[in-house]
C-alpha positions in Angstrom: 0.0 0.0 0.0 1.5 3.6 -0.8 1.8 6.2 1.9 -0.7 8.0 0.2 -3.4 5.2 0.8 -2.0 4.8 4.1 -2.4 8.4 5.2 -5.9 8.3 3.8 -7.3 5.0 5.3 -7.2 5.3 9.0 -9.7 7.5 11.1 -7.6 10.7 11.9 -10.4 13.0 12.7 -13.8 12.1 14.2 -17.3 14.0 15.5 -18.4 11.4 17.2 -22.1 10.5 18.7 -23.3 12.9 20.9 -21.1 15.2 20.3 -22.0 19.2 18.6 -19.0 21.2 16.7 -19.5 24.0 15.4 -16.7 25.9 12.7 -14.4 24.8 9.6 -13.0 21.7 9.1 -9.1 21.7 7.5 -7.7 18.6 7.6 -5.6 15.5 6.0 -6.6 11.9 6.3 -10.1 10.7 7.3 -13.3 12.6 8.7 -15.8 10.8 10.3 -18.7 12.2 11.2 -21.4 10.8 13.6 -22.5 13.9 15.7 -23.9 17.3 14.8 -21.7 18.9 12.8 -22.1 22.8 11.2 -20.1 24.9 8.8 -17.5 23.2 6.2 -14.9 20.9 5.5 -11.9 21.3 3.5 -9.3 17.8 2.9 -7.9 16.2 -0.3 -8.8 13.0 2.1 -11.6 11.1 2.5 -15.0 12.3 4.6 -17.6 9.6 6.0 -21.1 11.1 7.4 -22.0 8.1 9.3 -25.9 7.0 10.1 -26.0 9.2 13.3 -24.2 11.9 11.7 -26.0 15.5 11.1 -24.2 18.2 9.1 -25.1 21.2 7.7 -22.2 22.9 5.9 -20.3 22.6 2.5 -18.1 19.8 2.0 -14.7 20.1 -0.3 -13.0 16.9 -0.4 -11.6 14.0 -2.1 -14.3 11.5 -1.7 -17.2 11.6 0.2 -19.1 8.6 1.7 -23.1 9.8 3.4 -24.7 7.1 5.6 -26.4 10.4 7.5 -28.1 13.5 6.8 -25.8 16.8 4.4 -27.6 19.5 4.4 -25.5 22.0 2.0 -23.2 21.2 -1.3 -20.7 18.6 -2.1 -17.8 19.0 -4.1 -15.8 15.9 -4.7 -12.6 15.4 -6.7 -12.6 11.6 -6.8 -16.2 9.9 -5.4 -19.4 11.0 -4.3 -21.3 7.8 -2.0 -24.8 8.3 -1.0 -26.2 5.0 0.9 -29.2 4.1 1.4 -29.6 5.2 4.6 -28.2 8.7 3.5 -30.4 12.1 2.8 -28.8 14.9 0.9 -30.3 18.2 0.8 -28.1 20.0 -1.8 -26.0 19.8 -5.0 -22.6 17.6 -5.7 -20.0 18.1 -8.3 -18.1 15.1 -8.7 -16.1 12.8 -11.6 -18.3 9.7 -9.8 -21.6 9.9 -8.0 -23.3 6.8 -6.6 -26.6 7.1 -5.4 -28.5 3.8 -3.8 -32.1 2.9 -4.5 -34.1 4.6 -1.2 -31.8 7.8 -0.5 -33.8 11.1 -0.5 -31.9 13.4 -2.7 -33.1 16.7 -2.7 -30.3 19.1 -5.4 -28.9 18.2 -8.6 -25.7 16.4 -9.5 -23.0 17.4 -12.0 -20.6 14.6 -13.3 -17.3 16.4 -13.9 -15.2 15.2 -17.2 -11.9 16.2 -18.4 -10.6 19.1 -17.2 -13.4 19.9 -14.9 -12.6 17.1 -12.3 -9.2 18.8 -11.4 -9.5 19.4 -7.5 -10.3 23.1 -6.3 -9.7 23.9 -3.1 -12.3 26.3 -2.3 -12.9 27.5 1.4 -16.2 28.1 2.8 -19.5 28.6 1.2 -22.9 30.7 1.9 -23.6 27.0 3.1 -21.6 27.8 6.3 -23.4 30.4 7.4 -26.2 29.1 7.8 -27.4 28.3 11.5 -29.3 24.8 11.9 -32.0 24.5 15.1 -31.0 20.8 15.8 -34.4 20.6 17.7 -36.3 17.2 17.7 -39.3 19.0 15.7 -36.8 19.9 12.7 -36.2 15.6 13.0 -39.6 15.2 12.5 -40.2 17.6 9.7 -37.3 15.7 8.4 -39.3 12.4 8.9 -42.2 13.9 7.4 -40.4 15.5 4.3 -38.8 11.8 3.4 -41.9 9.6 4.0 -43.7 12.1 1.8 -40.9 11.9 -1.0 -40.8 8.0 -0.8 -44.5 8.1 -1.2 -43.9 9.9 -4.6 -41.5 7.1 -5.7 -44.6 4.3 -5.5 
């Protein structure tokens, strides 16, 4: 394995459970997210929103993996993952976007070719500055937003 993959494969950084941060994100390696996190992210690495993970910010990265909720816009210079367990309120910019049957998708995607897919490092976004209310009534708006949007899929 390379030293690139190496540096790129372990956990280095980690919002875990429980936990609420609030600022910008510049970093190497891996992000893994399974608290509350706002306002963006910046790494050439890799980023993982796991199932408990809440973020509301823009994400500039190498590849992104979304098990959890992204509110705000993704841009990817290598792979864009949405599971099925993932919802993504905004757009993504990436060479290679994966979206699983059952994700609620809520933006539009761009496939980047050629010259396009070259990685820019852009800081912040009008994403950032946006405030969430973490309350358990915006869950259940949430709730109510993707059971209605999964009824429209029948």
């Amino acid at each position: 394995m390379s030293d690139i993959n190496k540096e790129n494969s372990y956990i280095n950084s980690l919002v875990g459970k429980g936990t609420r941060f609030d600022g910008e994100l510049n970093l190497t390696g891996l992000l893994r997210i399974d608290g509350d996190f706002t306002g963006s992210i910046n790494t050439e690495g890799k980023v993982l929103i796991g199932r408990s993970g809440r973020v509301k910010c823009s994400i500039n990265a190498g590849s992104v993996i979304i098990g959890g909720v992204v509110k705000g816009n993704i841009f990817s210079s290598g792979k864009v993952v949405v599971l099925s367990t993932g919802m993504v309120l905004g757009n993504i910019k990436a060479p290679s976007i994966i979206i699983e049957q059952g994700v609620v998708f809520n933006g539009k995607c761009h496939v980047l070719t050629g010259d396009q897919h070259e990685y820019e490092h852009r800081r912040g976004s009008a994403v950032s500055e946006y405030k969430p209310d973490w309350s358990d009534a915006e869950q259940s708006n949430e709730e109510k937003a993707k059971s209605e949007f999964l009824s429209w899929k029948k």
